[in-house]
C-alpha positions as CSV (number, residue, x, y, z in Angstrom):
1,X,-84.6,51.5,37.7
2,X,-85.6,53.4,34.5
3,X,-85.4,56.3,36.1
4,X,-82.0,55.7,37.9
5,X,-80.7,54.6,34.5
6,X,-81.9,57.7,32.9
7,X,-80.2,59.9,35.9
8,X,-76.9,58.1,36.2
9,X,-76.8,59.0,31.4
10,X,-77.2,62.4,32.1
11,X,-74.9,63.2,34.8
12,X,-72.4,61.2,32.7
13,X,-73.6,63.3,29.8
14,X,-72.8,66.6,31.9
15,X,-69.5,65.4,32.9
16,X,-68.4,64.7,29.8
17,X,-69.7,67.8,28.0
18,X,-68.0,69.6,31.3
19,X,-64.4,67.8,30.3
20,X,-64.3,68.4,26.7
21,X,-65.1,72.4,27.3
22,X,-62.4,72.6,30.2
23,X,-60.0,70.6,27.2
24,X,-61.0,73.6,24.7
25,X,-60.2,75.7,27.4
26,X,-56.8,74.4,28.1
27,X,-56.2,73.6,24.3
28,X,-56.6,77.4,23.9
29,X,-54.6,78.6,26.7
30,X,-51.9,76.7,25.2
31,X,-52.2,77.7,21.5
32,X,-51.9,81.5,22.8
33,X,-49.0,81.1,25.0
34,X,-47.0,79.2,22.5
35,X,-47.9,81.8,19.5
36,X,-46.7,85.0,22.2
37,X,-43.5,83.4,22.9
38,X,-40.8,83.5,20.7
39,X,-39.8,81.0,17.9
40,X,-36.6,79.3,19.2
41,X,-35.6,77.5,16.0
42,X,-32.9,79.7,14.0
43,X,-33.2,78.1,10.6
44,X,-36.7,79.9,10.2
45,X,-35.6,83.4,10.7
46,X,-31.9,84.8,10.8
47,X,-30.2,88.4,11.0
48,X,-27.8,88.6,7.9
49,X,-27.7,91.9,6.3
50,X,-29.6,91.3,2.6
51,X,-30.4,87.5,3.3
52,X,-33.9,86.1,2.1
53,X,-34.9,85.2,5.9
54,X,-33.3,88.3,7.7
55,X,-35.7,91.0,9.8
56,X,-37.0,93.0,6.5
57,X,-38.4,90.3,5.9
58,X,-39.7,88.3,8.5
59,X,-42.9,89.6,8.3
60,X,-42.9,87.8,4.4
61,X,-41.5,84.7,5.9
62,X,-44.8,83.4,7.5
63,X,-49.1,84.3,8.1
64,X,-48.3,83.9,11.8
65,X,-45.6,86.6,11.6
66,X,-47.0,89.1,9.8
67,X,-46.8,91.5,13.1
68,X,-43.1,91.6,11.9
69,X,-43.7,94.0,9.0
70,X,-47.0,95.1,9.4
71,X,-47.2,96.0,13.4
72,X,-47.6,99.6,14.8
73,X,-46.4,98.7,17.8
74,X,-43.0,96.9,16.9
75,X,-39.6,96.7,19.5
76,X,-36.7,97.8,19.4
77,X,-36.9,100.7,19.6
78,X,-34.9,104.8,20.4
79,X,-35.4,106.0,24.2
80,X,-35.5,109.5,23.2
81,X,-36.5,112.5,25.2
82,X,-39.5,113.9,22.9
83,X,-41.8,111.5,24.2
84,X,-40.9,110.4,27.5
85,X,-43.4,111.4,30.9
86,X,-41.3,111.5,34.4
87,X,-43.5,109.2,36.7
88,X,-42.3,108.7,40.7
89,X,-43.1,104.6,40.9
90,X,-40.9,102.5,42.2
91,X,-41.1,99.2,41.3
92,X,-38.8,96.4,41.8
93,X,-38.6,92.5,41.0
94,X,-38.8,89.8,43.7
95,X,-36.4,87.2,42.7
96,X,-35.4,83.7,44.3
97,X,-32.4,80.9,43.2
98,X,-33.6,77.9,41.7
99,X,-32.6,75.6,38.8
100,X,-31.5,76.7,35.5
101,X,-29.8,75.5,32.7
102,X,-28.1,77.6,29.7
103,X,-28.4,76.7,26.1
104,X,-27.4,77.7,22.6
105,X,-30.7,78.5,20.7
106,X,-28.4,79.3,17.2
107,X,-29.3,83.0,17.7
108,X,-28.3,83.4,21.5
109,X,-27.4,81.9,24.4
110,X,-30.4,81.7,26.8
111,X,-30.9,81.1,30.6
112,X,-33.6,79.3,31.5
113,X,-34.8,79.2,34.8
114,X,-36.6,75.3,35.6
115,X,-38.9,76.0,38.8
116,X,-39.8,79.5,41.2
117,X,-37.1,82.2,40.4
118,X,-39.4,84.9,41.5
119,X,-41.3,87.5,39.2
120,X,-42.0,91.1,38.7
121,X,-45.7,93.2,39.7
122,X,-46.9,95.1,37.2
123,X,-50.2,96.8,37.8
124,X,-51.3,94.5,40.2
125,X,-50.4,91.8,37.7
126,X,-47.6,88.7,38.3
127,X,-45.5,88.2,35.9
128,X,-42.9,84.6,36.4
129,X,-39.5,85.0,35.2
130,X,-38.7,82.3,32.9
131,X,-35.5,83.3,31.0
132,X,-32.9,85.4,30.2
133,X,-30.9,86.0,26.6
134,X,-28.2,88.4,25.5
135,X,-28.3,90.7,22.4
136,X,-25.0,92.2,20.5
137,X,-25.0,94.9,20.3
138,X,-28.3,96.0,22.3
139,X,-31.0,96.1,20.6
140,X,-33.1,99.2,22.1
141,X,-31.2,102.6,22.1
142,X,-30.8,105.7,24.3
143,X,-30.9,109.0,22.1
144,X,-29.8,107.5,19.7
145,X,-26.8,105.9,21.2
146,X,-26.4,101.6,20.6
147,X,-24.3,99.8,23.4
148,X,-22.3,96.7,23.4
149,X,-24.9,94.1,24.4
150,X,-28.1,93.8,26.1
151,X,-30.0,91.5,28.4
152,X,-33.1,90.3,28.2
153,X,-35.5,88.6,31.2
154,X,-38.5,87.8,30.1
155,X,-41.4,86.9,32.5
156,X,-44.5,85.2,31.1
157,X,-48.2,85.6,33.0
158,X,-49.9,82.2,33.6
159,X,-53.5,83.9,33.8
160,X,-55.5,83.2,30.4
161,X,-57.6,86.3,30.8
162,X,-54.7,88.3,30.5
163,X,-54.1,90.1,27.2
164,X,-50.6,91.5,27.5
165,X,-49.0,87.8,29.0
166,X,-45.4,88.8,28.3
167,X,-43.3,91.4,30.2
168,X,-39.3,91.7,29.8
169,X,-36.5,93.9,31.3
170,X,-34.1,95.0,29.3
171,X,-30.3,95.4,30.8
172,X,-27.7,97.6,28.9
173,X,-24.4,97.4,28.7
174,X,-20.9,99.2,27.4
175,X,-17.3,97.8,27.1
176,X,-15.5,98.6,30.7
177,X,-15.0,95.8,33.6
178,X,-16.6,92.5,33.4
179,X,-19.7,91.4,34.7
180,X,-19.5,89.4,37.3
181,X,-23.0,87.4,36.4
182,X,-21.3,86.3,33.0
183,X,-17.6,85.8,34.2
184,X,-19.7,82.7,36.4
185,X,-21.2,81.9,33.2
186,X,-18.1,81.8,30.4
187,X,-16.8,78.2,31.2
188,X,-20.0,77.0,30.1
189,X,-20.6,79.0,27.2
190,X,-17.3,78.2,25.7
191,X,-17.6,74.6,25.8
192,X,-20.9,75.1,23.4
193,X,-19.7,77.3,20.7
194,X,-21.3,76.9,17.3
195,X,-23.3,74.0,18.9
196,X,-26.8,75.0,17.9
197,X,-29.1,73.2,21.0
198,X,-26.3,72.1,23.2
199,X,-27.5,72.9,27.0
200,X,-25.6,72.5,30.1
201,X,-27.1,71.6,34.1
202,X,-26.3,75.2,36.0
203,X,-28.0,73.4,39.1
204,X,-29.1,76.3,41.1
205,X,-28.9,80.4,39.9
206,X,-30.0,83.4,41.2
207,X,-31.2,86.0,39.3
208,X,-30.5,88.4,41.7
209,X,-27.2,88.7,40.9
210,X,-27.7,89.8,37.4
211,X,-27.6,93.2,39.7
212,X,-30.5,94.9,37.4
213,X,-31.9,97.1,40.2
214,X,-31.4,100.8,38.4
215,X,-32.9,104.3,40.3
216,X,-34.8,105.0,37.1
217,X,-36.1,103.4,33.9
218,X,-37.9,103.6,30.9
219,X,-41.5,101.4,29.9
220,X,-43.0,101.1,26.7
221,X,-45.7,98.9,24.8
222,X,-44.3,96.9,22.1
223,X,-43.3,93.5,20.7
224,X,-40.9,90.4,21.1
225,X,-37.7,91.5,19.0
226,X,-37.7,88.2,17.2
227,X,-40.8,86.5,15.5
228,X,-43.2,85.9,15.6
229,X,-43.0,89.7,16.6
230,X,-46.2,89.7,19.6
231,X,-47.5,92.9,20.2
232,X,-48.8,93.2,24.0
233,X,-45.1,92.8,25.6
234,X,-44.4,95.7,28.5
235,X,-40.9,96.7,28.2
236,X,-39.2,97.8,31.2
237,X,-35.2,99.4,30.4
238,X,-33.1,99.8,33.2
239,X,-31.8,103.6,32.6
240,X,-28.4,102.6,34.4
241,X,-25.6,100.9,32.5
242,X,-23.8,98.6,33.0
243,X,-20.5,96.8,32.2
244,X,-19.5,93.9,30.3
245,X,-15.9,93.2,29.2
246,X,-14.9,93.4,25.4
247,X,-13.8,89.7,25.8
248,X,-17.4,88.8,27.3
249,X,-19.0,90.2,24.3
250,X,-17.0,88.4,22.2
251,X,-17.5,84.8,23.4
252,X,-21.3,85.4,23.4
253,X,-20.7,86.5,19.2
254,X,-18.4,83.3,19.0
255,X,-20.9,80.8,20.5
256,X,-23.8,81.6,18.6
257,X,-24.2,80.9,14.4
258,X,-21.9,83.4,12.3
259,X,-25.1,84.7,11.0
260,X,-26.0,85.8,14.6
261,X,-22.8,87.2,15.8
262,X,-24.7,90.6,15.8
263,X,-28.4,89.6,17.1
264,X,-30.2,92.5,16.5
265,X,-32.9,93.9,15.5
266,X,-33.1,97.2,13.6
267,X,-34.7,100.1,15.5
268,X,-38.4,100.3,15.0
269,X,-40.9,103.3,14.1
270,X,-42.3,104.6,17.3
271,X,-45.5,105.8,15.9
272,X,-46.0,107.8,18.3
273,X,-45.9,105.8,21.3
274,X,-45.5,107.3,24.8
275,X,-42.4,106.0,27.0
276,X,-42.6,106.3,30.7
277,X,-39.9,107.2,32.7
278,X,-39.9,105.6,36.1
279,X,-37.8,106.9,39.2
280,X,-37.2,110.0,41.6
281,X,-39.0,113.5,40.9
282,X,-35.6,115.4,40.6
């Protein structure tokens, strides 16, 4: 009976010892994906010109954001020609409808997508999408040139061996006809305006009609454009532009925080990054 006794303690022993390291585990997991995502509440950073929380000095702001100033690798930043290197890889997202809702974060309006919408392979790599969010004007650049707005879909890897977790693709846009993804979107938007965590029930969306899919684009290393400023995040910007309507624009300015009405981030230093350019030889 001793001996049973003695047995039964020490697989009990084992079990527990076995639960608390899978709870580190997990505890872990959870501590990294939360610090790589983006901070969501806008009264800790904002984008005024001069103001005491604005992007010169996020970096100041808090520890945990000190990637902000100090970074090599930071985002947004110029597609320029000096550095680019013509690769013939096609590589397209798999998306799916599924439940969403949209919400005012302060800062933006972002689209968050609830179960499956599909994902994006990247080096053999799956990365989920989990939401989308615009910018005005864009915050990444093509020789130089700044557009009207830019979308953001940002996927986030569920495997916790996985250094780089984030991946986004970047949409540009200039003033022309409207786009058709956002014209489904407006009625919603404008009955949150300048209601900082207001969220509406979209039911089902599919991404696929965001209408992304461009012959060629550009990928870089960098960071999330807001803080806590992650290095690690593959960029992905579609070389095609699109179009957005001048009115469009302007409800995404009115619906956010006056603060925010331009949400973007100053270009950063490249530091002599490589960017890819993905798409056919000629």
């Amino acid at each position: 009976m001793k001996n049973q006794n003695n047995t039964t303690a020490s697989f009990l022993g084992s079990v527990i010892v076995l639960l608390l390291v899978v709870t580190s585990i997990l505890l872990l997991f959870g501590a990294t994906s939360t610090k790589a995502q983006e901070v969501e509440d806008e009264r800790e950073f904002d984008y005024a010109e001069g103001s005491k929380k604005g992007p010169k000095r996020w970096g100041k702001l808090k520890k945990e954001w000190a990637a902000c100033s100090n970074g090599a690798f930071q985002s947004p930043i110029d597609m320029s020609n000096e550095r680019v290197h013509l690769i013939s890889k096609p590589e397209r997202p798999i998306y799916k409808p599924t439940n969403a809702t949209i919400k005012n974060r302060g800062h933006d309006i972002s689209l968050q997508w609830g179960g499956d919408a599909g994902s994006i392979a990247i080096n053999g790599t799956v990365y989920p999408l989990r939401q989308a969010h615009w910018h005005s004007p864009s915050e990444h650049t093509i020789r130089g040139r700044r557009y009207d707005l830019e979308l953001h879909m940002v996927h986030l890897s569920t495997d916790p061996n996985l250094k780089n977790k984030i991946a986004v693709i970047g949409v540009l846009y200039k003033i022309g006809k409207p786009d058709k993804f956002l014209s489904k979107l407006t009625s919603y938007i404008s009955t949150m305006i300048d209601e900082k965590d207001e969220q509406r029930s979209l039911d089902v969306v599919d991404p696929r009609q965001i209408k992304m899919h461009s012959k060629r684009y550009y990928r870089y290393m960098g960071s999330l454009t807001v803080p806590p400023c992650t290095e690690g995040v593959i960029w992905t910007i579609n070389r095609k532009v699109r179009t957005v309507s001048r009115d469009q624009v302007k409800l995404l300015r009115e619906a956010v925080h006056d603060y925010a009405e331009r949400n973007a981030r100053p270009i950063q230093q490249q530091n002599g990054r490589d960017i890819y350019l993905y798409g056919p030889a000629s």
